[in-house]
Biopython code that builds the backbone (N, CA, C, O; Angstrom):
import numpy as np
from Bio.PDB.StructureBuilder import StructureBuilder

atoms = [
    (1, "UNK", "N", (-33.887, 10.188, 49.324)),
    (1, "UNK", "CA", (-34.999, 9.357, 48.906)),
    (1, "UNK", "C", (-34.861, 9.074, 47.404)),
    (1, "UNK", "O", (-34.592, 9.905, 46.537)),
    (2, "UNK", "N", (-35.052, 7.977, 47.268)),
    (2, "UNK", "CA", (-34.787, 7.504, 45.600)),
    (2, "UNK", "C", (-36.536, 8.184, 44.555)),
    (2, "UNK", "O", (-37.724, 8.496, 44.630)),
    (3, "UNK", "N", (-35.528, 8.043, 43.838)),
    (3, "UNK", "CA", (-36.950, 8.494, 42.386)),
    (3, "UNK", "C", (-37.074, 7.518, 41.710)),
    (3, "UNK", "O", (-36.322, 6.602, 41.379)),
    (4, "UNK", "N", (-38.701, 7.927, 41.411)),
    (4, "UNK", "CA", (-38.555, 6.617, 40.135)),
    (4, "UNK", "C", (-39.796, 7.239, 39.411)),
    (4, "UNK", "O", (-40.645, 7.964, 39.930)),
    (5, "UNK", "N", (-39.720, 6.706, 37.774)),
    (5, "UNK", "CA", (-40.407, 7.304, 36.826)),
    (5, "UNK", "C", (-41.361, 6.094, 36.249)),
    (5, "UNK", "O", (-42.030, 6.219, 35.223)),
    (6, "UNK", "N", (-41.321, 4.740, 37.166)),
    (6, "UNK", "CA", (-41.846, 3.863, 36.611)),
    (6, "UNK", "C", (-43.171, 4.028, 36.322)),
    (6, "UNK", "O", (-43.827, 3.416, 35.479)),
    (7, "UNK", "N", (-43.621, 5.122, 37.268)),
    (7, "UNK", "CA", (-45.361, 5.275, 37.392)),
    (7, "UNK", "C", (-45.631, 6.297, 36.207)),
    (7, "UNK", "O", (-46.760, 6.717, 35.952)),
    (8, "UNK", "N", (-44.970, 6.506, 35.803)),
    (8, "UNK", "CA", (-45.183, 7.803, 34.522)),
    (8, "UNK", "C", (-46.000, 7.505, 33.521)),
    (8, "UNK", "O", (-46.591, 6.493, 33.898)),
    (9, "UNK", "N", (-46.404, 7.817, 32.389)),
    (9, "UNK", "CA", (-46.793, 7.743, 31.312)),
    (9, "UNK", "C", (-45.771, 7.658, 30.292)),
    (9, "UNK", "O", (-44.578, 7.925, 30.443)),
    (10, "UNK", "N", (-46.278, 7.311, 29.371)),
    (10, "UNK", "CA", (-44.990, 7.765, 28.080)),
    (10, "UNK", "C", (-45.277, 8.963, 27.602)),
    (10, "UNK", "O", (-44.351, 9.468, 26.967)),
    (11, "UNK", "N", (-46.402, 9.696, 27.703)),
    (11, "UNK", "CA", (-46.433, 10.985, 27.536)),
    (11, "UNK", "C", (-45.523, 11.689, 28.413)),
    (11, "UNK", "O", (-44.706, 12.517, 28.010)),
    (12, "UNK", "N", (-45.678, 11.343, 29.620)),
    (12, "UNK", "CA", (-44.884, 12.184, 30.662)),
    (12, "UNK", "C", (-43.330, 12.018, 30.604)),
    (12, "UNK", "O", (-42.426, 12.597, 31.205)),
    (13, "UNK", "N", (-43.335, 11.270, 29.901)),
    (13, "UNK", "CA", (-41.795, 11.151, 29.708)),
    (13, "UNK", "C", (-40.730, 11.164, 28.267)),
    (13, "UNK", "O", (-39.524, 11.380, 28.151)),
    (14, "UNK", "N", (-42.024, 10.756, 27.075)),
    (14, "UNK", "CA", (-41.363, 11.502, 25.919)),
    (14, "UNK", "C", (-39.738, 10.981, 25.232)),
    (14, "UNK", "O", (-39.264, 9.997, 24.663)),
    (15, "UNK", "N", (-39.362, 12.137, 25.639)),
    (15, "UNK", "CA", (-37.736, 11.848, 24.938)),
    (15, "UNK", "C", (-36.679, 11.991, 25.751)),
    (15, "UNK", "O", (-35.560, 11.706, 25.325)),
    (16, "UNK", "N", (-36.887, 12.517, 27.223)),
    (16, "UNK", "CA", (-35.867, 12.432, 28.401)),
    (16, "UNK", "C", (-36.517, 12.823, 29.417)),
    (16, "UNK", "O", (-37.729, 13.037, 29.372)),
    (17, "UNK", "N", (-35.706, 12.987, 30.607)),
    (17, "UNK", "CA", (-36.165, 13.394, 31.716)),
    (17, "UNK", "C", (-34.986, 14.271, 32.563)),
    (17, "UNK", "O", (-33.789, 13.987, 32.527)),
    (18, "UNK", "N", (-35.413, 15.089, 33.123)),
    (18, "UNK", "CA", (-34.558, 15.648, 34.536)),
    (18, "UNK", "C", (-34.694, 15.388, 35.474)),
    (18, "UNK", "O", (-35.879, 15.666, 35.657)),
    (19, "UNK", "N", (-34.263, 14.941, 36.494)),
    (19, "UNK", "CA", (-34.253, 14.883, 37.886)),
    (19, "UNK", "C", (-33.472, 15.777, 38.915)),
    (19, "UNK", "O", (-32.337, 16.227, 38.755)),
    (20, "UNK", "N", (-34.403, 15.971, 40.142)),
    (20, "UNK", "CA", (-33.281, 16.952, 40.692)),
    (20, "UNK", "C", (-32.406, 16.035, 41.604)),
    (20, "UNK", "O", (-32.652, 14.879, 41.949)),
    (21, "UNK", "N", (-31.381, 16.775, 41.900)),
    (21, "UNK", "CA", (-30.294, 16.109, 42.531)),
    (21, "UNK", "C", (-29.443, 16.920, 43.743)),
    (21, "UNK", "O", (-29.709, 18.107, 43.928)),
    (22, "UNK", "N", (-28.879, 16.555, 44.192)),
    (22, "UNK", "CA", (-27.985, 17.586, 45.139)),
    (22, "UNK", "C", (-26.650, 17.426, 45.373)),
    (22, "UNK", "O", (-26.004, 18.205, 46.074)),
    (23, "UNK", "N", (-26.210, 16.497, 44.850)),
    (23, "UNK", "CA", (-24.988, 15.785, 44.779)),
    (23, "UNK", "C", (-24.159, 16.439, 43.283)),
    (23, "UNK", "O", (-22.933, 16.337, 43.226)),
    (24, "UNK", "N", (-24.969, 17.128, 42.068)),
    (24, "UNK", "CA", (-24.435, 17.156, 41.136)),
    (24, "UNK", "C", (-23.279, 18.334, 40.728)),
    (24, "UNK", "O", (-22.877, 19.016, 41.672)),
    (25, "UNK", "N", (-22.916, 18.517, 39.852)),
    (25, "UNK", "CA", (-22.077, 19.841, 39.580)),
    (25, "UNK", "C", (-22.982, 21.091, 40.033)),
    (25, "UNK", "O", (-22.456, 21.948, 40.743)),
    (26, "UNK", "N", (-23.906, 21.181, 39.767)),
    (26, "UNK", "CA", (-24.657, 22.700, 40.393)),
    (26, "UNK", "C", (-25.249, 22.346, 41.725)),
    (26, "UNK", "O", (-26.058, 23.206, 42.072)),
    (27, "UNK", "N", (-25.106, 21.289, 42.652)),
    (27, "UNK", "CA", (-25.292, 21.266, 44.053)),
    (27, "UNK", "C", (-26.688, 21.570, 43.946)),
    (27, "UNK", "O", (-27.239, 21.838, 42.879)),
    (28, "UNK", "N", (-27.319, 21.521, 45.191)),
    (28, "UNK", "CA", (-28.846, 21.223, 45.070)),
    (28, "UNK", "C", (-29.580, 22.395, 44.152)),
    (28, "UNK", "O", (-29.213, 23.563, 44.023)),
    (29, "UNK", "N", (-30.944, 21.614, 43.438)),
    (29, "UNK", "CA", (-31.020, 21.795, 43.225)),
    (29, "UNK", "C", (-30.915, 22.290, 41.189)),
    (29, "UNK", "O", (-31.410, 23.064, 40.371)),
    (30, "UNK", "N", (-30.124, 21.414, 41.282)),
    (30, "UNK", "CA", (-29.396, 21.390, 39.656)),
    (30, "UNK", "C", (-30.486, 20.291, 39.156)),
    (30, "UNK", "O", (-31.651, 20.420, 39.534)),
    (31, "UNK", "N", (-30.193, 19.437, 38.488)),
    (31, "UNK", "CA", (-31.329, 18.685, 37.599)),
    (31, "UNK", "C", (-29.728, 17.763, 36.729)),
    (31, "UNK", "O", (-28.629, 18.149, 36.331)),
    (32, "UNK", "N", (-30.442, 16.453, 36.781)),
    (32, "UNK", "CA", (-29.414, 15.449, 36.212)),
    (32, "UNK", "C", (-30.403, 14.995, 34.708)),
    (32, "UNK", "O", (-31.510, 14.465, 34.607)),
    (33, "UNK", "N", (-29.731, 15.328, 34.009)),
    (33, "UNK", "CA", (-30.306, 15.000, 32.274)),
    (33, "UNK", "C", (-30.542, 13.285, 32.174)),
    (33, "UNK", "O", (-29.454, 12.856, 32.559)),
    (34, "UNK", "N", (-31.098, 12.521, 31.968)),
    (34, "UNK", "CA", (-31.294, 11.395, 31.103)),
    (34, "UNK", "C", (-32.242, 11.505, 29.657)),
    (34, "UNK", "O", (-33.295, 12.142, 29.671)),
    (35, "UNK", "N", (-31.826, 10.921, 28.612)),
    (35, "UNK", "CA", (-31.861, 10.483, 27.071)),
    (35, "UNK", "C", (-32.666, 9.110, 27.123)),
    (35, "UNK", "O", (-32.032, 8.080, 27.357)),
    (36, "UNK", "N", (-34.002, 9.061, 26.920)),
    (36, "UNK", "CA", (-34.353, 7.419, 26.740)),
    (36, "UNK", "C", (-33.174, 6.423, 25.969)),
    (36, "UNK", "O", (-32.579, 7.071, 25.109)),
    (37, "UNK", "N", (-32.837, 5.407, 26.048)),
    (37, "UNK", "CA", (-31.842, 5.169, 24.966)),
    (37, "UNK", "C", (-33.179, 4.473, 23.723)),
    (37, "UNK", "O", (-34.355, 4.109, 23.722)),
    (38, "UNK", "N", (-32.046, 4.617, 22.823)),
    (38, "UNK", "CA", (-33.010, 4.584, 21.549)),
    (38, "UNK", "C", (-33.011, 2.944, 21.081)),
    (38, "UNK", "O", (-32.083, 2.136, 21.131)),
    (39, "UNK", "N", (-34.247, 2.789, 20.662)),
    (39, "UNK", "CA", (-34.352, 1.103, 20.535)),
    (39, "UNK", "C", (-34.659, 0.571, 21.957)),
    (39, "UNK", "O", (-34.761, -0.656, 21.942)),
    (40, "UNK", "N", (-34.835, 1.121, 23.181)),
    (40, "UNK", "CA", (-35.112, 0.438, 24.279)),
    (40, "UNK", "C", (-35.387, 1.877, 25.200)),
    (40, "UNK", "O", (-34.704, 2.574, 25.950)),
    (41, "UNK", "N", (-36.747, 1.891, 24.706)),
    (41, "UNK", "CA", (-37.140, 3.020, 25.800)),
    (41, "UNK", "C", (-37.712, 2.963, 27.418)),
    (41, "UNK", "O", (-38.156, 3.902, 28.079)),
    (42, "UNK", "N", (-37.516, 1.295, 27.885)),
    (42, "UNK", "CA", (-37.290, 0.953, 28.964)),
    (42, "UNK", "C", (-35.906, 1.115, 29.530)),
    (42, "UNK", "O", (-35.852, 0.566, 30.630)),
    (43, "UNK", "N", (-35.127, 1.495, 29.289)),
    (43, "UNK", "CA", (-34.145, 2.524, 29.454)),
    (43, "UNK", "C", (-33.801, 3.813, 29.295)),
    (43, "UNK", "O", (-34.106, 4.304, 28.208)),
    (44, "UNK", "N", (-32.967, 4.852, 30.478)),
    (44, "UNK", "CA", (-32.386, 5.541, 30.004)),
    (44, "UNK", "C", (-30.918, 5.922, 30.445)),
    (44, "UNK", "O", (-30.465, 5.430, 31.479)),
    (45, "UNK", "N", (-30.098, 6.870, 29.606)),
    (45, "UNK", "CA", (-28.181, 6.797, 29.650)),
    (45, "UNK", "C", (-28.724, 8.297, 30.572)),
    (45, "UNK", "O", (-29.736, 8.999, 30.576)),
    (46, "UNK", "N", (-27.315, 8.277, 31.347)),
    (46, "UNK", "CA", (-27.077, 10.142, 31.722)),
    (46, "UNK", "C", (-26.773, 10.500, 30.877)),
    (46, "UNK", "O", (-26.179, 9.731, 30.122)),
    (47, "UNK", "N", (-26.990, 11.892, 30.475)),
    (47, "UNK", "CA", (-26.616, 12.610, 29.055)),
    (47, "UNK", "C", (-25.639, 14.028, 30.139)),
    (47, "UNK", "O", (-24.508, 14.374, 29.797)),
    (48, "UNK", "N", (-26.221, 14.539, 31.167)),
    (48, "UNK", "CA", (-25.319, 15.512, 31.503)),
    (48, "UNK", "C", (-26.093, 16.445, 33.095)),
    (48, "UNK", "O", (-26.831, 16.119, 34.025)),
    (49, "UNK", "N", (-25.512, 17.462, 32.734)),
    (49, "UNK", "CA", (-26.574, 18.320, 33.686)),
    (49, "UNK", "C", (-26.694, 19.572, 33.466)),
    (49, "UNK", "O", (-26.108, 20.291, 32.656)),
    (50, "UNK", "N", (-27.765, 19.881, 34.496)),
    (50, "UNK", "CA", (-27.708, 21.635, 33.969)),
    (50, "UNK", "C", (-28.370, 22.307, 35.720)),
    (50, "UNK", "O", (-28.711, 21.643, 36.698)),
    (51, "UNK", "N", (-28.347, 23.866, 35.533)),
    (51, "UNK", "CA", (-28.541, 24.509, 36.974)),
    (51, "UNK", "C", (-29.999, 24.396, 36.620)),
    (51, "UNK", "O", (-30.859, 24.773, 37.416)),
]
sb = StructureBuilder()
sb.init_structure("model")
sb.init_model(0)
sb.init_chain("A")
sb.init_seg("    ")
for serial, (resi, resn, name, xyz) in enumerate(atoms, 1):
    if name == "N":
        sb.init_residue(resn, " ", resi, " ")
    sb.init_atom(name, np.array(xyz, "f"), 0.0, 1.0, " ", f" {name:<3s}", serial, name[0])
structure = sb.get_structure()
């Protein structure tokens, strides 16, 4: 099922976000990093991941 952060706040979302994932290097359960990009915080880049 897809995610989406469109409904968020900008409080709720700040300066990045995690998402979980199951597909990633730590297999379910891990969390996929995004970075708002800067100058266009209607965007964001993958930055990485973590468990």
């Amino acid at each position: 099922m897809p995610f989406s952060i469109t409904d968020w706040t900008a409080d709720e979302i700040q300066t990045a976000v995690a998402l979980m994932t199951e597909l990633g290097q730590f297999g379910v359960g891990g969390r996929a990093l995004y970075d708002l990009r800067p100058g266009w915080r209607a965007r964001s880049d993958w930055s990485g991941e973590t468990p």
